[in-house]
N, C-alpha and C positions, 0 to 999 in steps of 0.2 A: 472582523473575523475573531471567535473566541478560539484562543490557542488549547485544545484537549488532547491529550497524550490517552491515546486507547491503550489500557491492559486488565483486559479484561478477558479471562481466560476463554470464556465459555463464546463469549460474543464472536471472539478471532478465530477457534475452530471451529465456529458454525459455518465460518466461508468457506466453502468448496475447492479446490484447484481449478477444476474445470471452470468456475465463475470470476475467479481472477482473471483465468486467458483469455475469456471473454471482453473482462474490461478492459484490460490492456491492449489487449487490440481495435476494441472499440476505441479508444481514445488515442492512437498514433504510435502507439507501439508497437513494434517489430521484435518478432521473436528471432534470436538467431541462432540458439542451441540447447540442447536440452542435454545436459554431463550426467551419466551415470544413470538413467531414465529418473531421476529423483529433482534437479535443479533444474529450473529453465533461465536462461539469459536473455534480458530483455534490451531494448536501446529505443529512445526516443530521442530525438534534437529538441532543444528547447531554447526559442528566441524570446521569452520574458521577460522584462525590465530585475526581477529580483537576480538574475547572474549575469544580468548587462557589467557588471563590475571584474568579473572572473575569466569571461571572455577576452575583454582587454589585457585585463593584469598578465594573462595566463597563455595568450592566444589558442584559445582555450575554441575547438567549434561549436559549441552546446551538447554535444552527447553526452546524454546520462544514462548510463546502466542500470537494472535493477535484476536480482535473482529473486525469482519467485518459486515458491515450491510446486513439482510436476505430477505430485500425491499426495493425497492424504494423509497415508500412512508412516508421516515421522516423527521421530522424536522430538524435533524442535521444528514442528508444524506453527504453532503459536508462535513464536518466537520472529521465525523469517515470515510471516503473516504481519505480524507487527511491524518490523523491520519494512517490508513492503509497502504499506500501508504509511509509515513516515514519509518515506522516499519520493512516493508519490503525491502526498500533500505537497509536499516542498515544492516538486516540481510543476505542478496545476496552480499552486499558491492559494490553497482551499486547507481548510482543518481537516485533523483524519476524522474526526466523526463525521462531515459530509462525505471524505472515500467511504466511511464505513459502510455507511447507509447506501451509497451507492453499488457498492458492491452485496449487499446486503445482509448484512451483518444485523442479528438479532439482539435489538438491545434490553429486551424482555419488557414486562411490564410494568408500570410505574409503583415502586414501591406504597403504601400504604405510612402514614405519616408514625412513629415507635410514639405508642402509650406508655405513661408512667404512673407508678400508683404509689 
């Protein structure tokens, strides 16, 4: 797996809210509140070998939370997009450029190789 740190502005707020909650729920996540009509609270349990170590240490049951944004309309819509988008690697044990694409994040088109003269 190649480890990619998305930040890319334009890519992150091409994702929709509505297309988040989709995938989050498509993938076993459970919404269980939405604060301020603006944040949504998410939870998954996770039985993967990468926090088999944390659960012991910690008695720890696998629940990981994530906040996803519940609009479009924020100031720091990129931001918690990115944040989200970490979160969720981690927890699938995938790169975020496979969440991205999954979610479908517009990576544009293949740049054109800079001439020099």
């Amino acid at each position: 797996m190649i480890n990619v740190i998305i930040t890319d502005s334009d890519a992150l707020a091409a994702i929709s809210h509505e297309r988040i909650a989709e995938y989050l729920e498509a993938t076993g996540w459970q919404l269980q509140e939405v604060r301020r009509g603006v944040a949504a609270h998410w939870k998954v349990r996770v039985n993967n070998t990468r926090f088999k170590e944390f659960r012991k240490a910690l008695g720890w049951d696998g629940t990981v939370w994530a906040i996803a944004p519940a609009v479009g309309k924020l100031a720091d819509y990129v931001s918690a997009v990115q944040h989200l988008i970490e979160t969720v690697a981690k927890v699938e044990q995938r790169s975020q450029l496979d969440v991205l694409v999954d979610l479908g994040g517009d990576l544009g088109a293949p740049q054109a190789p800079a001439t020099y003269r």
